[in-house]
C-alpha atoms as an extended CHARMM CRD file, in Angstrom:
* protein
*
       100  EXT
         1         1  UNK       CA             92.3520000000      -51.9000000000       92.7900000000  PROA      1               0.0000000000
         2         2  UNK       CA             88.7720000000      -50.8970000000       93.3170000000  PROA      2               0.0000000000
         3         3  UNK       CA             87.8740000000      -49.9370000000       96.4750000000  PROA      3               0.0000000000
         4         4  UNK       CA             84.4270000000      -49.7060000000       98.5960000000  PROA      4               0.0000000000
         5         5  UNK       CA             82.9930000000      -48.5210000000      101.2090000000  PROA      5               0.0000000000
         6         6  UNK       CA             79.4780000000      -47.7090000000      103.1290000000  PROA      6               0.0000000000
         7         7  UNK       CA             78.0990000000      -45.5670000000      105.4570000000  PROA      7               0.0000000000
         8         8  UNK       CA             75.0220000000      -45.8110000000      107.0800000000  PROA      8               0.0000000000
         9         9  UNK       CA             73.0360000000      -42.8470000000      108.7530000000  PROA      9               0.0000000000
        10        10  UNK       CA             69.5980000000      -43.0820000000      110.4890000000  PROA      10              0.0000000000
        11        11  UNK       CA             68.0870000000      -39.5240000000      111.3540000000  PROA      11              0.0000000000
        12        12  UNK       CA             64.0140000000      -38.1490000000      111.5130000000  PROA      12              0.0000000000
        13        13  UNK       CA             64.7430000000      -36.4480000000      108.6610000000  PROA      13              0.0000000000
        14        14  UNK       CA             62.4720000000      -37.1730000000      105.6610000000  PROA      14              0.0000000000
        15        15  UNK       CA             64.3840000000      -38.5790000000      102.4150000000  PROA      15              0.0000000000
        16        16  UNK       CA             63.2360000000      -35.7430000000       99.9220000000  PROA      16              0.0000000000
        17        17  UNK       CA             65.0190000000      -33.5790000000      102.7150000000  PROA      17              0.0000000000
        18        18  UNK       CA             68.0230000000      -35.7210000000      102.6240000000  PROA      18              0.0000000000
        19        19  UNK       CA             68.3070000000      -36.2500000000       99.2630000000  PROA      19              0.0000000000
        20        20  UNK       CA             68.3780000000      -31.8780000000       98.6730000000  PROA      20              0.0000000000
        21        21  UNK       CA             70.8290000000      -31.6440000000      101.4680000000  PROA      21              0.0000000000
        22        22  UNK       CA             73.0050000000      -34.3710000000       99.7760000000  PROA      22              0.0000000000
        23        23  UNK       CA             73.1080000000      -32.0220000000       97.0780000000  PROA      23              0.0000000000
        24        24  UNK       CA             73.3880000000      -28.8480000000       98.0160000000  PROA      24              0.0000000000
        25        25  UNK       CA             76.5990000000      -26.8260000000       97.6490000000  PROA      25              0.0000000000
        26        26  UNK       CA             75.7980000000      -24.6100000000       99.8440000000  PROA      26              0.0000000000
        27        27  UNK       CA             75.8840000000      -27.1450000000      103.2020000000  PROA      27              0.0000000000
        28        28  UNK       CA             78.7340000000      -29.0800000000      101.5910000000  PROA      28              0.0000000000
        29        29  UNK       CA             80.8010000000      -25.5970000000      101.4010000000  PROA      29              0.0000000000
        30        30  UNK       CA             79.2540000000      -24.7720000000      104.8380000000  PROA      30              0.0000000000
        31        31  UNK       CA             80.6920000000      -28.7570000000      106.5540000000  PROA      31              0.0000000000
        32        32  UNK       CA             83.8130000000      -28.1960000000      104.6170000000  PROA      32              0.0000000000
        33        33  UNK       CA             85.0020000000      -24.8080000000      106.4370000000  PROA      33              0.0000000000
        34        34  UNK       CA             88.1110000000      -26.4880000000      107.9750000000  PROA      34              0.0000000000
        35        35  UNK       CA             89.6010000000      -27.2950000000      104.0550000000  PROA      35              0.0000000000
        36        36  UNK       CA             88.7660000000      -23.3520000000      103.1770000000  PROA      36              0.0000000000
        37        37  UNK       CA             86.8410000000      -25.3510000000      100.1030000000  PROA      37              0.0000000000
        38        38  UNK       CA             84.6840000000      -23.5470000000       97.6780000000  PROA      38              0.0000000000
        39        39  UNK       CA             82.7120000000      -23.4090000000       94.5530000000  PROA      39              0.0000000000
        40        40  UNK       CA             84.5630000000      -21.5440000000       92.0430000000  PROA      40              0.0000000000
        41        41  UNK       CA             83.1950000000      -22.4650000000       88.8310000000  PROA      41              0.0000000000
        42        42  UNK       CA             80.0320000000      -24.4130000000       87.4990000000  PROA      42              0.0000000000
        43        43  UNK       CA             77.3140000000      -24.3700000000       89.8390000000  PROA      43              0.0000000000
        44        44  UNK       CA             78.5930000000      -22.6390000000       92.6490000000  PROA      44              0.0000000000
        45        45  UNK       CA             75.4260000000      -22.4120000000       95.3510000000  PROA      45              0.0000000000
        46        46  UNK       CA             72.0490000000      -23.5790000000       95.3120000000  PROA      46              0.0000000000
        47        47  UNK       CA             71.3280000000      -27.3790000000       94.4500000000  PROA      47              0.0000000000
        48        48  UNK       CA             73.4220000000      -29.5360000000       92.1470000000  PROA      48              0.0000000000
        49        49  UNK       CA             71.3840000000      -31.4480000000       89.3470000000  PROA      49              0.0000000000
        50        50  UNK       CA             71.9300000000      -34.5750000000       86.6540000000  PROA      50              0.0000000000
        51        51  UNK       CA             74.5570000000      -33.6980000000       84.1610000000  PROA      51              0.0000000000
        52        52  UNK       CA             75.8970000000      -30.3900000000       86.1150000000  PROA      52              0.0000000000
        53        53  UNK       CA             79.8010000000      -29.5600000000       86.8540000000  PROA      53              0.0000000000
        54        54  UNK       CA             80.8480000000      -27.9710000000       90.2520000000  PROA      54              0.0000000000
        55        55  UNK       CA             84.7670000000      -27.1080000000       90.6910000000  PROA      55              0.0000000000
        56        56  UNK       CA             86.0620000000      -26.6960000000       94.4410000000  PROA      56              0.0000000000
        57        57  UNK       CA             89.1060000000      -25.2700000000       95.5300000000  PROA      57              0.0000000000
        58        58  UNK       CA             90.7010000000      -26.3890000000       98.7100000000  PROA      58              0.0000000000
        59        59  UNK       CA             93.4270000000      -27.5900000000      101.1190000000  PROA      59              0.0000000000
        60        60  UNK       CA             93.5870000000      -31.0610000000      101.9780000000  PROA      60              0.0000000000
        61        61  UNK       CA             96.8580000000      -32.9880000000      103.5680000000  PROA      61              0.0000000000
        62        62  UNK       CA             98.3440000000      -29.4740000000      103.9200000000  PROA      62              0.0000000000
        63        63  UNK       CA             98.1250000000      -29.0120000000       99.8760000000  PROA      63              0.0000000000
        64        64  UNK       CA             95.5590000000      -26.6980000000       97.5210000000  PROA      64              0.0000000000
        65        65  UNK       CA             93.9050000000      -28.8030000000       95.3510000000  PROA      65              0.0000000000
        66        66  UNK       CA             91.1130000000      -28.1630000000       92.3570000000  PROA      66              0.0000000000
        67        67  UNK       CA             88.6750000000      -30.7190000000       91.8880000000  PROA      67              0.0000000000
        68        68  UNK       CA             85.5420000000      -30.9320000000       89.5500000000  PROA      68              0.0000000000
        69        69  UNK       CA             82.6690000000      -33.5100000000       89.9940000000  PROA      69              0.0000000000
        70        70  UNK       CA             79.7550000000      -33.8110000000       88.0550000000  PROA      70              0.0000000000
        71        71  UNK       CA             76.6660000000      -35.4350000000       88.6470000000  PROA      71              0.0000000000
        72        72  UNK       CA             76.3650000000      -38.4020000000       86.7950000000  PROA      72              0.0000000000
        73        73  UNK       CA             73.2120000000      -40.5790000000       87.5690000000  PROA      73              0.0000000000
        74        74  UNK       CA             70.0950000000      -39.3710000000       89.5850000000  PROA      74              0.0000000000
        75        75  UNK       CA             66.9610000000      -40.9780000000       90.4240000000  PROA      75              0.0000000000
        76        76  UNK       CA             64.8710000000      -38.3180000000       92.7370000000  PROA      76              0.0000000000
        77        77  UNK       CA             64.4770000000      -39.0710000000       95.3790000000  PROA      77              0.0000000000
        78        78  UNK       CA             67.0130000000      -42.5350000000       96.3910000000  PROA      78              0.0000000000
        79        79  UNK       CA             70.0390000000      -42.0120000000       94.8230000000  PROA      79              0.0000000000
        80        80  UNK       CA             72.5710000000      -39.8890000000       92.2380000000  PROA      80              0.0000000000
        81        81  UNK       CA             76.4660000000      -40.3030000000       91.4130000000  PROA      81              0.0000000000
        82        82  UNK       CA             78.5780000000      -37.6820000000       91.9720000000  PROA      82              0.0000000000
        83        83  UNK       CA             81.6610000000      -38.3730000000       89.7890000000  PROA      83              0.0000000000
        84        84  UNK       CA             85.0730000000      -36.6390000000       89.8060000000  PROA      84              0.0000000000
        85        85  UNK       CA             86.2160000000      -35.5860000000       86.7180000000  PROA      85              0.0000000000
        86        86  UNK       CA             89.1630000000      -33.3960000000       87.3330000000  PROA      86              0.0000000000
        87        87  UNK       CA             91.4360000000      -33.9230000000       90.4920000000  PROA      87              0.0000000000
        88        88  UNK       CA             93.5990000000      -36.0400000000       93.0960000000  PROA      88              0.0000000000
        89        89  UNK       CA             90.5000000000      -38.5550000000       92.7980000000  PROA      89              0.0000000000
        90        90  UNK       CA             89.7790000000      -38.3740000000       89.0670000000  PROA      90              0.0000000000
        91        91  UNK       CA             90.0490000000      -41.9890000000       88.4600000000  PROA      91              0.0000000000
        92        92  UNK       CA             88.4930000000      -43.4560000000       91.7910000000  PROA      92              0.0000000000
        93        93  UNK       CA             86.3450000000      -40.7810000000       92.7590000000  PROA      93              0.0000000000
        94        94  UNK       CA             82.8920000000      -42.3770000000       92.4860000000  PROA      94              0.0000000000
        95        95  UNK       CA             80.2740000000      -41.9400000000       94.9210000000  PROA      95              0.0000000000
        96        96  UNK       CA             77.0730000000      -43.2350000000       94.9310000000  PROA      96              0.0000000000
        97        97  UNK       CA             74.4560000000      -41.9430000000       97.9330000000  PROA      97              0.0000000000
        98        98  UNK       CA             71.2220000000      -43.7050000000       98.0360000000  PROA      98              0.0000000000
        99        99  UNK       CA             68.2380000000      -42.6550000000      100.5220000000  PROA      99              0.0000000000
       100       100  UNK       CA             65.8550000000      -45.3280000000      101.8380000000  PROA      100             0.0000000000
């Protein structure tokens, strides 16, 4: 069973800005702080780009997990797919953020 959401976000900030911040492991690890999740293999700070791998480690519902995701579509600077590959989510963990 497929399922969807959306989420909708209005801020100043400028879409190039958006779009980096979207990316960037660094602020995901940094919003994440109450898991304990972080990059532990792949690309592990900076910004994440088409075709790259990051693997987390975290707790979620009381329980350590590993995930991987990898970036599967981009078009700079409206949308990319961030896939998972490996993990609780392997098989329904698609999501798509667009910036208009």
């Amino acid at each position: 069973m497929a399922v969807s959401f959306e989420c909708v976000t209005s801020t100043s900030r400028g879409m190039a800005e958006l779009f980096a911040l979207s990316r960037s492991i660094d602020t995901h690890t940094e919003s994440m702080a109450g898991s304990r999740e972080t990059a532990v293999a792949g690309v592990t700070s900076g910004l994440i780009e088409l075709g790259l791998e990051v693997s987390w480690r975290a707790w979620h519902f009381g329980l350590p997990l590993h995930m991987s995701s990898r970036i599967t579509a981009m078009e700079v600077p409206t949308r990319f797919v961030d896939e998972q590959v490996k993990g609780p989510f392997q098989y329904s963990g698609l999501l798509t953020s667009r910036f208009n």
